[in-house]
VMD Tcl script that draws the C-alpha trace (Angstrom):
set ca {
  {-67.08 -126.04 -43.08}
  {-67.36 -130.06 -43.19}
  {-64.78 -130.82 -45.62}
  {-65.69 -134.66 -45.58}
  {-67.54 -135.73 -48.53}
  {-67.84 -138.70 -50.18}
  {-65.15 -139.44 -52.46}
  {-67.26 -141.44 -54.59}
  {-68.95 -138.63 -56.25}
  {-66.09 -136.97 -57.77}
  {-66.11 -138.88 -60.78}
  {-69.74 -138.71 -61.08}
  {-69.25 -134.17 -60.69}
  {-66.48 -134.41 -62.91}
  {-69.15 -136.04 -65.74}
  {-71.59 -133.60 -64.34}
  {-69.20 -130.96 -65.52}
  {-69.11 -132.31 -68.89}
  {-72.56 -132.52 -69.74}
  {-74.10 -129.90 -67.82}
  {-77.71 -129.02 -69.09}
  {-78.11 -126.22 -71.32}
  {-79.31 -124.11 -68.60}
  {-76.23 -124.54 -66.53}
  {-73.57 -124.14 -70.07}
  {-75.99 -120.85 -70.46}
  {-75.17 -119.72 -67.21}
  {-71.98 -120.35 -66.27}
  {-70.12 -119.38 -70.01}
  {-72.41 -116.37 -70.35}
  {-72.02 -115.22 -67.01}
  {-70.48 -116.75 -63.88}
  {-67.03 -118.06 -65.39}
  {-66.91 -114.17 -66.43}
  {-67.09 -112.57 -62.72}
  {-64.19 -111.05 -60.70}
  {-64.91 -113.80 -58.44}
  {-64.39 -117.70 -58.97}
  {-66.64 -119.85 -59.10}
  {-66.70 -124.28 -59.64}
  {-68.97 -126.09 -61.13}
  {-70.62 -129.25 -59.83}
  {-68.46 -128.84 -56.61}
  {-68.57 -131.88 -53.94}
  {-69.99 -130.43 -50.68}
  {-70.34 -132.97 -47.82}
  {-72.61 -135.69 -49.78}
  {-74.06 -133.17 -52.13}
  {-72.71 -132.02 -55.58}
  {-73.71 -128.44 -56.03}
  {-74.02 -126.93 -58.83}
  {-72.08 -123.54 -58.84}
  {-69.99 -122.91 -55.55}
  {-68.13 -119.40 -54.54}
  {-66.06 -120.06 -51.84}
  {-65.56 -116.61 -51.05}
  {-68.98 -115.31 -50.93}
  {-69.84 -118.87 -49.24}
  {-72.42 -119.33 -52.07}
  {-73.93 -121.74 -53.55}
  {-76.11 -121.13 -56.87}
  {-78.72 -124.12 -58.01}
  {-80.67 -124.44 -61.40}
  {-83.96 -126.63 -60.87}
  {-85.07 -128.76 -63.89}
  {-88.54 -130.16 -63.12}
  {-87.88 -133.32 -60.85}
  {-86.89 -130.83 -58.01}
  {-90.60 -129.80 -58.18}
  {-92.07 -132.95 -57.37}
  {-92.72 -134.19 -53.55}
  {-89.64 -136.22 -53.41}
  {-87.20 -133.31 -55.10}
  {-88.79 -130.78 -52.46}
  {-88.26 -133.33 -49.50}
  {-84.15 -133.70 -51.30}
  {-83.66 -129.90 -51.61}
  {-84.85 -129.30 -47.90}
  {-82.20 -131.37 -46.63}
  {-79.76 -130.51 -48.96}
  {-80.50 -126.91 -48.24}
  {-80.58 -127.74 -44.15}
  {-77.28 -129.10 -44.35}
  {-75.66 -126.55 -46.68}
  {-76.64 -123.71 -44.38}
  {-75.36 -125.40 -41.20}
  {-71.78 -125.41 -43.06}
  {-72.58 -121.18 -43.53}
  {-73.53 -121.53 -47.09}
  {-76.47 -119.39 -48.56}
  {-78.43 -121.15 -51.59}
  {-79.74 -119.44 -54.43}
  {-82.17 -121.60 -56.15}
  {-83.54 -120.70 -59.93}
  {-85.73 -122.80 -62.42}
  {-84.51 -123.79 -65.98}
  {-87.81 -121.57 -66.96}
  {-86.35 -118.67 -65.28}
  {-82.86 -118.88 -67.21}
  {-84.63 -119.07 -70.53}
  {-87.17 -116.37 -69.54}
  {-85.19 -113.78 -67.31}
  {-81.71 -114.66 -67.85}
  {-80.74 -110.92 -66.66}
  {-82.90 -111.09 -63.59}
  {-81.03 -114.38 -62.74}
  {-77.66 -112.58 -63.23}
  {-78.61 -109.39 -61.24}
  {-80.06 -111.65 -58.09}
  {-76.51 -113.34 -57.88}
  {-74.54 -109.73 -58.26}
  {-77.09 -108.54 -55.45}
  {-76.24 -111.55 -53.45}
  {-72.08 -110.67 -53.97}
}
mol new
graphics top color blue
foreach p $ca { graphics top sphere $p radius 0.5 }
foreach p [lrange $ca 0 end-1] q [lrange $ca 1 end] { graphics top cylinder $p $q radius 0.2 }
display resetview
């Protein structure tokens, strides 16, 4: 994996951490901090910030507010997806709407994926 990144953003992931969206507080206390396996939040990747990252199931887990739906966010996520992938990573990508809505089909798509 590309273990450069830019150390710039760890300040700004580290503030990520502390005010992650309600969808992401929802998700991680409620679920993934609760698995057998670990994973970090708003982990540095290259020049991305991801997030939820499991190293060892090479995963990385993305909530989508509504910017990431616009032509711009879809252009971002396609590279940021591209360039995950070529460091082995698989993305799993959910809407806010889905966490409120189907929180348990969220949860069982990421145990199907482990």
């Amino acid at each position: 994996m590309n273990r450069t990144h830019n150390p710039t953003l760890k300040p700004y992931a580290q503030r990520l951490r502390r005010d992650m969206t309600g969808e992401e507080r929802h998700l991680w206390y409620d679920f993934l901090n609760r698995l057998p396996v670990r994973f970090n939040r708003q982990k540095v990747i290259g020049p991305y910030i991801v997030d939820f990252y499991c190293a060892s199931a090479k995963l990385v887990v993305e909530l989508d507010g509504s910017q990431h739906y616009e032509e711009a966010g879809i252009a971002a996520d396609e590279r940021r997806d591209t360039f995950l992938a070529e460091q082995g990573l698989r993305v799993l990508r959910y809407t806010n709407v889905d966490v409120h809505r189907n929180f348990n089909g969220v949860c069982e798509d990421i145990l199907k994926y482990l």
